[in-house]
C-alpha positions in Angstrom: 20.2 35.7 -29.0 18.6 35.7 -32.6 14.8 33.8 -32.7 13.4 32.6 -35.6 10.7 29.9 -36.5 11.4 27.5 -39.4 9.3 24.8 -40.6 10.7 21.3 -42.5 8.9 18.2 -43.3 11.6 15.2 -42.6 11.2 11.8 -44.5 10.4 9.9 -41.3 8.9 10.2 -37.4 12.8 8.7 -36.6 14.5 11.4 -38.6 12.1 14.1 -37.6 12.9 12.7 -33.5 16.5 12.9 -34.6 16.4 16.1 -35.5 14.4 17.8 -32.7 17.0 15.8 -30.4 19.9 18.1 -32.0 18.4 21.1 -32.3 17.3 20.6 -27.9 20.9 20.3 -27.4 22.0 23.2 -29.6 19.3 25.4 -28.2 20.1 24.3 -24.4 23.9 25.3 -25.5 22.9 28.7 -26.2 20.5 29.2 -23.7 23.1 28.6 -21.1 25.1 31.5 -22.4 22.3 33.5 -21.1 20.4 31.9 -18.0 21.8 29.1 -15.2 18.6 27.4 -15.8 16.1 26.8 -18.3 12.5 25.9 -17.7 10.9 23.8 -20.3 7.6 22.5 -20.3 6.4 18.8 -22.2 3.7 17.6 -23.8 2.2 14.0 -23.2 1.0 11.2 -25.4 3.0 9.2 -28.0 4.4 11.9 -29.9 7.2 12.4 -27.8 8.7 9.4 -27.4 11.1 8.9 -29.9 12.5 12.2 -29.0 13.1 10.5 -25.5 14.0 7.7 -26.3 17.0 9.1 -28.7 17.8 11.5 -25.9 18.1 8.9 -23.8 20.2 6.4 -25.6 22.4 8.9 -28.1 22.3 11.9 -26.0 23.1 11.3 -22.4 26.0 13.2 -21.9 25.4 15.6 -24.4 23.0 18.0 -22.0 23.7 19.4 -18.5 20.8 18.3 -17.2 21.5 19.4 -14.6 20.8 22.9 -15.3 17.4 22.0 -16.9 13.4 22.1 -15.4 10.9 20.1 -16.6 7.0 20.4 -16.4 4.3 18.8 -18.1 1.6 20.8 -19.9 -1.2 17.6 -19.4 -1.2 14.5 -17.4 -4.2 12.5 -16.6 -5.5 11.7 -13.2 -3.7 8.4 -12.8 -0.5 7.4 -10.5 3.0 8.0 -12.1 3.0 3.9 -12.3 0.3 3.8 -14.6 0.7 3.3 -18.2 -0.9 6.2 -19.1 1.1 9.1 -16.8 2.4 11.4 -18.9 5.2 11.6 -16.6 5.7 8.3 -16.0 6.0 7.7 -19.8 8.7 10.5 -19.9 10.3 8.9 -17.0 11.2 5.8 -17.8 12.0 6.7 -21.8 14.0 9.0 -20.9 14.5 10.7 -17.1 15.8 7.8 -15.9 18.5 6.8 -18.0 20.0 10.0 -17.6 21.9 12.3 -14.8 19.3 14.3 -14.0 18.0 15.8 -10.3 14.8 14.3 -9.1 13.8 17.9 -8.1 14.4 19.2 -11.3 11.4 16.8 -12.6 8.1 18.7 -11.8 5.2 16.5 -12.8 1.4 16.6 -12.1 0.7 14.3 -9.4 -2.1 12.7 -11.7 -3.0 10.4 -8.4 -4.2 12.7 -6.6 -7.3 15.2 -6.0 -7.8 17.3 -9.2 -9.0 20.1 -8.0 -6.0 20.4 -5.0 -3.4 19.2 -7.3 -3.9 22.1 -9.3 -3.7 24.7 -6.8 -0.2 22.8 -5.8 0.7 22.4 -9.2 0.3 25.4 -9.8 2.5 26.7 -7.0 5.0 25.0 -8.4 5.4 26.3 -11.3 4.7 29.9 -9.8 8.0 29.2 -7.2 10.5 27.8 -10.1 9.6 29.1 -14.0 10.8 32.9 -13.6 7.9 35.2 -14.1 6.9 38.0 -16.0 3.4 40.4 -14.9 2.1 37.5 -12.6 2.9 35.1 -15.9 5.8 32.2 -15.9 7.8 32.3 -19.1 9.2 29.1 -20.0 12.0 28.9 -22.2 10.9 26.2 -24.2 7.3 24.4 -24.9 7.5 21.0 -26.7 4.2 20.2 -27.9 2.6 17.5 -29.6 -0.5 16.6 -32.0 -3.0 14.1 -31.2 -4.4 12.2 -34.2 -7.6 14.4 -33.6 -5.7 17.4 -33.8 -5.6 18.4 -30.1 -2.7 19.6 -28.2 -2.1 20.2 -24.5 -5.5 18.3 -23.3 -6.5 21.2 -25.5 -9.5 19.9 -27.8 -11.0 21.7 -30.8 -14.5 20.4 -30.0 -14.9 20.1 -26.2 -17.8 18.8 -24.3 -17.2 21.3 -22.0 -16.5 25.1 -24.5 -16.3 26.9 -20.7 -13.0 24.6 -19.5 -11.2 25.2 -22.7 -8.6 28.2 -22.7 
């Protein structure tokens, strides 16, 4: 499979949604010439929603979600209910309008104990998203920006420097 990074500035958040939307289900298409399942990891916030919601609503049937894994790269420590989950966003945009297994969803439990979450979380991850030297690969990251430039809970001026990666 041939890899390369391009980079285009689209007219619109719509058009740009639009086109992220065809180029997932182009890339899932040839992925699946290669691996049964693919393992893709999301961002949170409002950046993608659009992308959801067009998956959701044009889309449907146009991914075998079936064959797909999602995880989350951030959530916040709320329930899946609450208007600020990550996953629950996700969720109802997009997870529920469409055919997919409910144990092919992997999301932080954000309710619960940070600290044992992430050892669980973690486990997760470590039993599903194939692995290379002690690592998982995933075979897609979709990433956002925040409007203060931070991505992944990742922030360029934490109040903590030792929790950042």
């Amino acid at each position: 499979m041939k890899i390369f990074f391009r980079s285009k500035i689209l007219p619109t958040p719509e058009d740009t949604a639009e086109m992220l939307a065809k180029d997932f289900i182009r890339y899932t298409e040839e992925m699946f010439r290669f691996r049964e399942n693919l393992y893709i990891a999301l961002s949170g916030g409002s950046t993608p929603n659009l992308f959801f919601d067009i998956l959701a609503q044009e889309y449907p049937k146009a991914v075998v979600w079936k064959r797909l894994h999602f995880f989350w790269v951030d959530e916040r420590c709320v329930p899946h209910q609450h208007i600020e989950s990550n996953f629950g966003n996700a969720f109802e945009r997009c997870f529920s309008k469409v055919d997919i297994p409910r144990e092919n969803l992997h999301p932080v439990l954000g309710g619960e104990n940070p600290v044992s979450e992430t050892v669980r979380y973690t486990g997760d991850i470590l039993s599903h998203v194939p692995c290379t030297g002690g690592f998982p690969i995933f075979d897609l990251i979709l990433l956002g920006m925040g409007e203060d430039g931070h991505t992944a809970s990742i922030f360029s001026r934490p109040k903590e420097p030792n929790l950042v990666l």
